[in-house]
N, C-alpha and C positions, 0 to 999 in steps of 0.2 A: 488395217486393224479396225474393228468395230468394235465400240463404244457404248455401251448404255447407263443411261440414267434413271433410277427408281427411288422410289421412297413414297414416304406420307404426303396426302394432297395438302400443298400449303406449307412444308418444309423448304421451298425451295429449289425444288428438282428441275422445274424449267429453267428459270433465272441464272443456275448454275450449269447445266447444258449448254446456254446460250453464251454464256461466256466463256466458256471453258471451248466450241466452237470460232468464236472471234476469236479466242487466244491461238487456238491453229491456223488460222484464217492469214495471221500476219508472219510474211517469208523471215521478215530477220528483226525477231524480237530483241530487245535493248538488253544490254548485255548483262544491266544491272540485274536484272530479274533470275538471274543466272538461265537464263534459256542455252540450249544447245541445238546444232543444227542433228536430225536426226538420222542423215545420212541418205532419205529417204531420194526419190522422185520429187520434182518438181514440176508442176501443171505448166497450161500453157498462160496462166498467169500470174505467172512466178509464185505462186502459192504454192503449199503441197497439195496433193489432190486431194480434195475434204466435198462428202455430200451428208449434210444436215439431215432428219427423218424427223416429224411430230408424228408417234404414234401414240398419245393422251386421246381420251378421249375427248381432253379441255382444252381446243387445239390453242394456246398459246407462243408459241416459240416463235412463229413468226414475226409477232411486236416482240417481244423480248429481245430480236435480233435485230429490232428497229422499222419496221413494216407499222404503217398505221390499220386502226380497225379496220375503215373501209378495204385497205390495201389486201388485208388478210383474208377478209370474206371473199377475194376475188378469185384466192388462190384455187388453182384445179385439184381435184382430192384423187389421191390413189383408188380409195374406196368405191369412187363412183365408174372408174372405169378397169374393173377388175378382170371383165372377159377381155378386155385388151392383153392387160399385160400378160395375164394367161397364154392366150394365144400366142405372141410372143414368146414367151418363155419357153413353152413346147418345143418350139422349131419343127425339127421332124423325127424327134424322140417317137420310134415304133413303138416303146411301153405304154404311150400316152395315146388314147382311143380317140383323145377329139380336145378340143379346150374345155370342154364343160366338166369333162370327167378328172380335171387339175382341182384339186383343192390345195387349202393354204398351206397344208405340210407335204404335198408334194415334191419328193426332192429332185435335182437333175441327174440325168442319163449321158449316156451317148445320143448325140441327136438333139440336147436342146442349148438353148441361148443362154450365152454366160455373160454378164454383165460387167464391166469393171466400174471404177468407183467417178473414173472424170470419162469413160468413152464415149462416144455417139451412138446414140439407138433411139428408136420411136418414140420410148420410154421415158424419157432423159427430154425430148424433144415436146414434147406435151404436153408432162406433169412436174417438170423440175424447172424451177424460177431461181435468181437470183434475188436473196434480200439480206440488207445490209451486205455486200459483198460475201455473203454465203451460198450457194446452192444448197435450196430447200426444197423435199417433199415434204405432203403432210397427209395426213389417213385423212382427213377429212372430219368435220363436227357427227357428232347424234343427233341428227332433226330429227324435229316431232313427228316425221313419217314414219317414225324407225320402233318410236314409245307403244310398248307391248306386242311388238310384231318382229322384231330386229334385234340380232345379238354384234355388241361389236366386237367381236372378236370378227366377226365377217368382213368387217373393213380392215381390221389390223390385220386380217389374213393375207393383203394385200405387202405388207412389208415383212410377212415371213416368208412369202414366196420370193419377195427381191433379193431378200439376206441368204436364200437360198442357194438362189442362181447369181449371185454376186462374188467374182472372186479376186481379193484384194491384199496386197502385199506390205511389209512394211514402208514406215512415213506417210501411209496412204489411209485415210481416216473418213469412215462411218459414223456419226455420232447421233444416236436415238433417244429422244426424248418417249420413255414409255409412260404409260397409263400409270397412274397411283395405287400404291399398295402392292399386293402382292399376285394383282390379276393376271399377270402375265402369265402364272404357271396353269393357267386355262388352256394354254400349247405347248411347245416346247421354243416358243420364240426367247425363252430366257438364257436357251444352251448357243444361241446366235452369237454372243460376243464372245471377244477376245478379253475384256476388261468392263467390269461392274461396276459403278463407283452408287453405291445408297446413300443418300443425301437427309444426314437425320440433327433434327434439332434437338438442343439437352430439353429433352421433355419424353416423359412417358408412353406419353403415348406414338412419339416417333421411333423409341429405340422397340414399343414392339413390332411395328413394322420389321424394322432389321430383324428381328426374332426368329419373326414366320418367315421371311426372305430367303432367311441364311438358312435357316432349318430344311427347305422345300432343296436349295442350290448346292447345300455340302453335300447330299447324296448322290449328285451329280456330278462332284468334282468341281464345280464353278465357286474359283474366287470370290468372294465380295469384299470392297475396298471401299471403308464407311469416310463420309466428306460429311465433316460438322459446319451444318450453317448458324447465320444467327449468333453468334459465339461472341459474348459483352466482356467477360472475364475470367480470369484463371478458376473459380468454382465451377465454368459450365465446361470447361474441358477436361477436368475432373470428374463430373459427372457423368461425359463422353466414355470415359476411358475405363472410368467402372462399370460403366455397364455392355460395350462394347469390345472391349480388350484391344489386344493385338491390329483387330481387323477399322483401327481408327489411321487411316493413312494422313490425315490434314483436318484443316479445316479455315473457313473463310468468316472473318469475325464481321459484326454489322459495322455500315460504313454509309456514305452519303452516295457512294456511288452502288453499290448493292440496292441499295432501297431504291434509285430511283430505275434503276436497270424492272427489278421488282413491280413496277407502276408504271411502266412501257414509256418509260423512256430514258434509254441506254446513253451513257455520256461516252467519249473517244476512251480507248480500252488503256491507254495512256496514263490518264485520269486513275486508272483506279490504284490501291494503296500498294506499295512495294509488296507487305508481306501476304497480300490476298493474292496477285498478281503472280508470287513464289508458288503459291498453292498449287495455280493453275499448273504453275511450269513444273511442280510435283507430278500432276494426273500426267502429264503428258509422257514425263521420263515412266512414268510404271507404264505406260500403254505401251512406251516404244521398245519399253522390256518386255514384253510379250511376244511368244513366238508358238504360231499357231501349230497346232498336230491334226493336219486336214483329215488323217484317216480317222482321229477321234470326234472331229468335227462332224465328220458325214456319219459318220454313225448315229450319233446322236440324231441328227436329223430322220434317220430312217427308222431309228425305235419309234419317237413320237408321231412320223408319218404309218407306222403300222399299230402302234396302240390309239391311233384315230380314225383310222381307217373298222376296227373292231368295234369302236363304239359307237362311230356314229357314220362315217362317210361310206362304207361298204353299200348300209341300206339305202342313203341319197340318192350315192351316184347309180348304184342298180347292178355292180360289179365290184370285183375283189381286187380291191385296190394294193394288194400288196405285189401286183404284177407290175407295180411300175417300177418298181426297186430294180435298177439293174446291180447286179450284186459284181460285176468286176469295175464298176466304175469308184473313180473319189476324185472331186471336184479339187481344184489347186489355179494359180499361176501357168503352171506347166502346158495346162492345157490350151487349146485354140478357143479364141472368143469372137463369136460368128457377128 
């Protein structure tokens, strides 16, 4: 199942990613919390298999997962080695003319490299770290080589092509910390998950976030399942509910372990309070209720690889990138993962 997280910058979006990450991280949560076991797969570390993504521009999650500054700045970025995974990913997909000519909504064929969520590949071996017992990617910062010359969406292109070519089963967990606001719908990385959770504080200007969010995702069919952070007392979850409705799944009230999670530094997941802790264990049961429809999934993928292919990638790459659509394929479990 894949996971994302959106909202207003400074609602929370990361802080609750990261825990709601640790909260799957742990094989057999306390029973208080009413956790269930999901039936899923089990890693080969008695986890379930869980890989973490920072695709914020503001890469944070790594400390939020408990990684110090220095720690983080160490980390290897997707972004910077994007002809890799490229190339990789192609295998020997004939639709695909070369690695250069993969852009970030290219989808997979017959012929290229499918990723699962804990396997071994070059990929995985590279650019994916453990921190605080999570496996973590991260797109990597905006350096000031990038200011007025670099879009990033060009780095996050790097984990629409992974979500891409990623194929993963239930109890088996993706979880993406996306960019703030509603910039995702710059591609079609927002039709990537299985489950949405917008993370909005009772404040104005977070629930218009949700506004544009949902507005841009309900034409698409995509769920969104609003997480109220920040939450002191019953007027702000009223607040929530009047201006969110139906689409208010929980929410996580302020606490001393929220805040200091908040300020990079995460206390044992233990620690935090029963009824925030239930929260979690809410996101999780609505993800493991999720059952994907791979042929609406690949679709999706191939409208937004040929409505970017028309606007802008046809004239890059110097060809008509709608020949890479093999049209009898649709990516799943079922298939071989090279």
């Amino acid at each position: 199942m894949k996971v994302s997280f959106v909202g207003k910058g400074g609602s929370g979006k990361t802080t609750l990613a990261a825990l709601f990450t640790r909260h799957l991280a742990v094989a057999d949560p306390p029973a208080a919390t009413g956790a269930r076991d999901p039936g899923g797969p089990v890693g080969a570390t008695g986890r379930p298999p869980l890989l973490a993504i920072d695709a914020d521009i503001n890469q944070h999650l790594a400390v939020a997962l408990g990684a110090t500054e220095p720690e983080a700045a160490r980390l290897p970025a997707l972004g910077d080695h994007l002809a890799e995974i490229k190339e990789y990913l192609r295998g020997d997909n004939p639709r695909i003319t070369s690695a250069a000519a993969m852009v970030k909504t290219t989808p997979p064929g017959r012929g290229s490299r499918l990723l699962t969520v804990d396997g071994v590949n070059p990929i995985y071996d590279r650019l994916v770290r453990d921190v605080g017992g999570v496996r973590l990617a991260v797109t990597g910062p905006f350096g000031t080589e990038d200011l007025g010359v670099a879009c990033y969406h060009a780095k996050v292109g790097a984990v629409e092509l992974l979500l891409n070519h990623l194929v993963d089963g239930p109890g088996e967990y993706v979880v993406v910390d996306m960019t703030a606001g509603a910039d995702s719908f710059a591609s079609g990385l927002f039709t990537r998950f299985d489950a949405t959770f917008l993370v909005c504080e009772p404040t104005v200007r977070s629930v218009a976030v949700y506004r544009q969010y949902v507005g841009h995702a309900r034409s698409f069919g995509i769920r969104v399942h609003v997480v109220g952070n920040k939450v002191e007392d019953d007027d702000d979850v009223d607040f929530l509910r009047q201006h969110v409705g139906a689409d208010l799944l929980t929410w996580l009230t302020r606490s001393r372990h929220v805040k200091g999670a908040e300020r990079g530094a995460p206390e044992p997941l233990d620690t935090l309070e029963p009824a925030n802790r239930a929260a979690l264990e809410l996101l999780r049961a609505t993800v493991d209720a999720q059952v994907r429809d791979w042929t609406t999934y690949h679709r999706h993928a191939v409208e937004f690889h040929l409505r970017n292919a028309v606007a802008w990638a046809n004239e890059r790459v110097g060809e008509d990138l709608a020949g890479q659509v093999d049209p009898e394929y649709v990516p799943g479990p079922q298939l071989p993962v090279h």
